[in-house]
N, C-alpha and C positions, 0 to 999 in steps of 0.2 A: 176834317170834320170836328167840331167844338163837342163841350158835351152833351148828350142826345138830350139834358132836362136843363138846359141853361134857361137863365131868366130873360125875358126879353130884354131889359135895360142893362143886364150885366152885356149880351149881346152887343146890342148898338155899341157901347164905351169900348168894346175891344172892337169892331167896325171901324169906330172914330180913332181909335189908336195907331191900327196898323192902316190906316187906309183900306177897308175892304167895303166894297160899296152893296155887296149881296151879304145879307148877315141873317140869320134863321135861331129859333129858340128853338126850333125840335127837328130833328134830322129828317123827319120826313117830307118835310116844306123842301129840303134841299135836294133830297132826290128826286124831284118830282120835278126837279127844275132839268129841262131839256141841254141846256148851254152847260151843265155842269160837268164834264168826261171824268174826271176823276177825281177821284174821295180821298182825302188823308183821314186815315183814324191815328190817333195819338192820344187817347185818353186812358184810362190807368187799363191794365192788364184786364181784371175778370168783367168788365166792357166789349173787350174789342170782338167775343163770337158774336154780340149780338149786331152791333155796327157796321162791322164787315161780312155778314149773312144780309144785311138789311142792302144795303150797297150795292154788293155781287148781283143780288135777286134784281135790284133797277136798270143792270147790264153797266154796270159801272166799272171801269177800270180802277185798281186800288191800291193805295199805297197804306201800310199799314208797320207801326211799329214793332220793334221786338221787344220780348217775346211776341210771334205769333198769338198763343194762347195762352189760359194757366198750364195748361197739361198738353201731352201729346194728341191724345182723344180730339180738345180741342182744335188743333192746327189740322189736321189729320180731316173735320166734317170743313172744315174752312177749306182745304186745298182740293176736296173733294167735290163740294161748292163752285169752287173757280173755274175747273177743269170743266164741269157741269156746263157751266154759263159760257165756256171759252173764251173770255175776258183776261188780259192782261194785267195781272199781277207784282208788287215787289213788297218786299222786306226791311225794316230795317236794321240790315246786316250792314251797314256803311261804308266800315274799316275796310271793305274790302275795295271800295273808292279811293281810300288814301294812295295818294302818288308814292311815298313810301313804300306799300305792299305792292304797287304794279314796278317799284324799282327793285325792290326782293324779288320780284318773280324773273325780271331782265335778266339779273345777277345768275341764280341759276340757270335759270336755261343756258344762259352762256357758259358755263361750266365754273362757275367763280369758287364753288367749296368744292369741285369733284363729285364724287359719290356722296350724298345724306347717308350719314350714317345715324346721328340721333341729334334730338334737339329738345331744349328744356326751358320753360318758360316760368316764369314769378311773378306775382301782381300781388298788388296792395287795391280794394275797392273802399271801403266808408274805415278809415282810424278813429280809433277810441271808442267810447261809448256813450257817445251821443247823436242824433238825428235828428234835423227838422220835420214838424209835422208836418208837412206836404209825403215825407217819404216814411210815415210811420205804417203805413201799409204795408210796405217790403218787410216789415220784420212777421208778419205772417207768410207761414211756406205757403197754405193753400190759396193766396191770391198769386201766385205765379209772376212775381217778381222779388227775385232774390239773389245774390252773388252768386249762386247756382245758376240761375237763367240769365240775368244782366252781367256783370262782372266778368264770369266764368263762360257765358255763353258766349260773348262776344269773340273773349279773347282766343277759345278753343276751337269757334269759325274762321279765323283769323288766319289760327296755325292751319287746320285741314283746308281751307282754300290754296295757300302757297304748296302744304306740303301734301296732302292727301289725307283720305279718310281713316279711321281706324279701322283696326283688323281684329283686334278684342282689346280691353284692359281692367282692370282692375282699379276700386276707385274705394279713398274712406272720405265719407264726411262728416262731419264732428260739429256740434255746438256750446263752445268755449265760453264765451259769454253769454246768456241766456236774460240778463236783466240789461235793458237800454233806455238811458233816459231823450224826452221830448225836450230838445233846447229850450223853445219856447215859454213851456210850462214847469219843468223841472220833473215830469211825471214819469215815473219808472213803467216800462210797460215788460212783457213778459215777450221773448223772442221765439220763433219755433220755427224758423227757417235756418238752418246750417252755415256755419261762419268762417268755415277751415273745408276745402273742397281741394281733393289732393286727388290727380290721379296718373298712374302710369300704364301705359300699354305700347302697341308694336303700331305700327301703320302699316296699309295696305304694300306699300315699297318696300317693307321690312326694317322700316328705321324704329329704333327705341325714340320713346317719349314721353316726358315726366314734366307734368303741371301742377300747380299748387298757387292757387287764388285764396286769399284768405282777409277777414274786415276783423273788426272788434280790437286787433293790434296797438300799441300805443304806436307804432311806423314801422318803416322799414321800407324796403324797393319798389319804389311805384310799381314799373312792370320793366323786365327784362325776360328776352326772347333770341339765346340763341341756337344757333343752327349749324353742325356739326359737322364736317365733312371731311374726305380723303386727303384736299388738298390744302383747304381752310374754314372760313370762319364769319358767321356773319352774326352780329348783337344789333338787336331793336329794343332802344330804349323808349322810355315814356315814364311821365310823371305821377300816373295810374292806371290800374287795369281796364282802362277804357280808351283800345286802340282808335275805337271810330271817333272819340270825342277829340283826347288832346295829342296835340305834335308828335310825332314819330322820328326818332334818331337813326337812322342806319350807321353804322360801322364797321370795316369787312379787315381783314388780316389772309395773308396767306402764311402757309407753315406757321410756326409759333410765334408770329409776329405779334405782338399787340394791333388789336383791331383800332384803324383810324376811320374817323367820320368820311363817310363818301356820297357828294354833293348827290340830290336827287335829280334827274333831269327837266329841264324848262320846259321840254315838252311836254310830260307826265303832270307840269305842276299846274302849265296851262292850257288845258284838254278845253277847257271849260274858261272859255275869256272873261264873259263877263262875272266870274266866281272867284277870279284871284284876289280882289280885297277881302274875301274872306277866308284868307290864307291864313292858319296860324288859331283860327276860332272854332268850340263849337260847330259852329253851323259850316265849316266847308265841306265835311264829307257828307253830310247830310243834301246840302246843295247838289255836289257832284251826282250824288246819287237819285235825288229829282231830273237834272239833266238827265241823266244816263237813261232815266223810266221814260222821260218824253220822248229820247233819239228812237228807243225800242218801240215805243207805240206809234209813233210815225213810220219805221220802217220794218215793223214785224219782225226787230231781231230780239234775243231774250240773253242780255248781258247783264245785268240786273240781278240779284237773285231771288226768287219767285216763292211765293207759297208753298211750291215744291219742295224749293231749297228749304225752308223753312222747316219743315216737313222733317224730313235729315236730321236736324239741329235738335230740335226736338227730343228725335228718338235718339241720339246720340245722350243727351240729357237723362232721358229715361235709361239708357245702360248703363249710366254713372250712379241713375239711383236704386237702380237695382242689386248693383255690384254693392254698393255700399251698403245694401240691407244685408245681403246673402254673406258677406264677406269671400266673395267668388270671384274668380278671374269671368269675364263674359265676350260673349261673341259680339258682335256689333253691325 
């Protein structure tokens, strides 16, 4: 779904661009259209309640960006919404499409570390101190898109899908640089969303784990994620802490081996035939993850993860911001 106050003429020229022969200036032209099953929202964060409450209510199936909401609150009257309507729902939580993460998960089950014992992840999201305006938005917390929600949200769905949820932790957040200038303009704007998001706790398994997403940097590790075990060792690298966007490395080592790259599988990579040219871009996990929402709407299974799941994420978010207010270990 484009944005609910587009101009008509801005309309048509992206119509004409990507080829889309139905093109609407206000979303309610487009829910009214019967041929239409499901809705993507993708327009900035403090948007998507009203979008996807408008959608849900037309018995619409919905694909809708992450963050779900600004807040829990939000995602929470949306997933309550869905459930309501009984409509099939997804997220985009992506990374969890990546052939990558469905090859970390092979790895374990098959017993490749042993026992998890702990695992610790690092990401770099926006370096330096500056920002295109398109994303001057994110440097306000209360619009709910921030290295807390983007960055940190992705990558910490990332680690509890492979490895489970938390059992409680303990989280600080910090705002290190608070002045960011607008590329464009050169205009200094004032930051109030957290830039250093660090946290560790226990997982449901009992494994230790310790994360730390942080932007404002002059560099450092894009994202490195590994995973600890009795018998060995697996490292996921990436070029930043946006598993679902760019390329994922696996490397696995037994005993103190140094960890070697280990090929993903061909099947894993071609789940999805006609998606392999968009191997290696952006847009594949995103695709995979379209795939994956239509196979589940055709066959009523829910591989996908749903407003539910969302849901989750969320409140896992909200424990991180809690812990970080209270300076408390929390339950989760």
């Amino acid at each position: 779904m484009g944005c609910h106050r587009a101009h008509p003429g801005t309309a048509r020229a992206a119509g004409e661009a990507f080829g889309v022969r139905a093109v609407f200036a206000d979303h309610g032209q487009l829910l009214a259209r019967p041929d239409i099953d499901v809705v993507a929202v993708t327009v900035k964060v403090p948007h998507h309640r009203e979008l996807v409450s408008a959608a849900l209510a037309a018995g619409k199936a919905v694909y809708c960006e992450w963050p779900l909401g600004r807040d829990i609150d939000d995602a929470r009257a949306m997933a309550a919404l869905a459930a309501g309507h009984g409509v099939h729902t997804a997220v985009g939580l992506q990374a969890r499409q990546a052939p990558a993460i469905g090859f970390v998960q092979e790895l374990l089950s098959d017993g490749y570390v042993g026992e998890v014992l702990s695992t610790t992840m690092v990401g770099l999201s926006v370096p330096g101190n500056a920002v295109v305006q398109p994303n001057a938005y994110m440097l306000d917390k209360t619009n709910g898109a921030s290295v807390l929600t983007i960055a940190a949200g992705h990558s910490l769905d990332t680690l509890n899908h492979v490895l489970g949820e938390f059992a409680d932790l303990s989280a600080v957040t910090d705002l290190r640089r608070p002045l960011i200038t607008i590329k464009e303009t050169g205009e200094q704007i004032v930051k109030t969303a957290p830039d250093q998001i660090a946290v560790i706790g226990t997982l449901t398994s009992g494994a230790t784990a310790s994360v730390h997403i942080r932007e404002g940097v002059a560099g450092g590790t894009g994202f490195l994620w590994e995973i600890n075990g009795t018998d060995g060792t697996l490292r996921i690298t990436a070029d930043a802490a946006y598993p679902e966007i760019y390329p994922l490395t696996v490397r696995g080592a037994h005993g103190r081996n140094e960890p070697a790259e280990l090929a993903v599988p061909a099947a894993l990579r071609q789940k999805w035939p006609a998606l392999t040219g968009l191997e290696g871009t952006p847009a594949y996990n995103v695709g995979r993850a379209y795939a994956a929402f239509a196979a589940d709407i055709d066959s009523g299974t829910h591989t996908v993860p749903d407003f539910a799941a969302a849901v989750a994420r969320h409140e896992l978010i909200a424990a991180i911001e809690r812990s970080a207010a209270s300076g408390e270990r929390v339950k989760t």
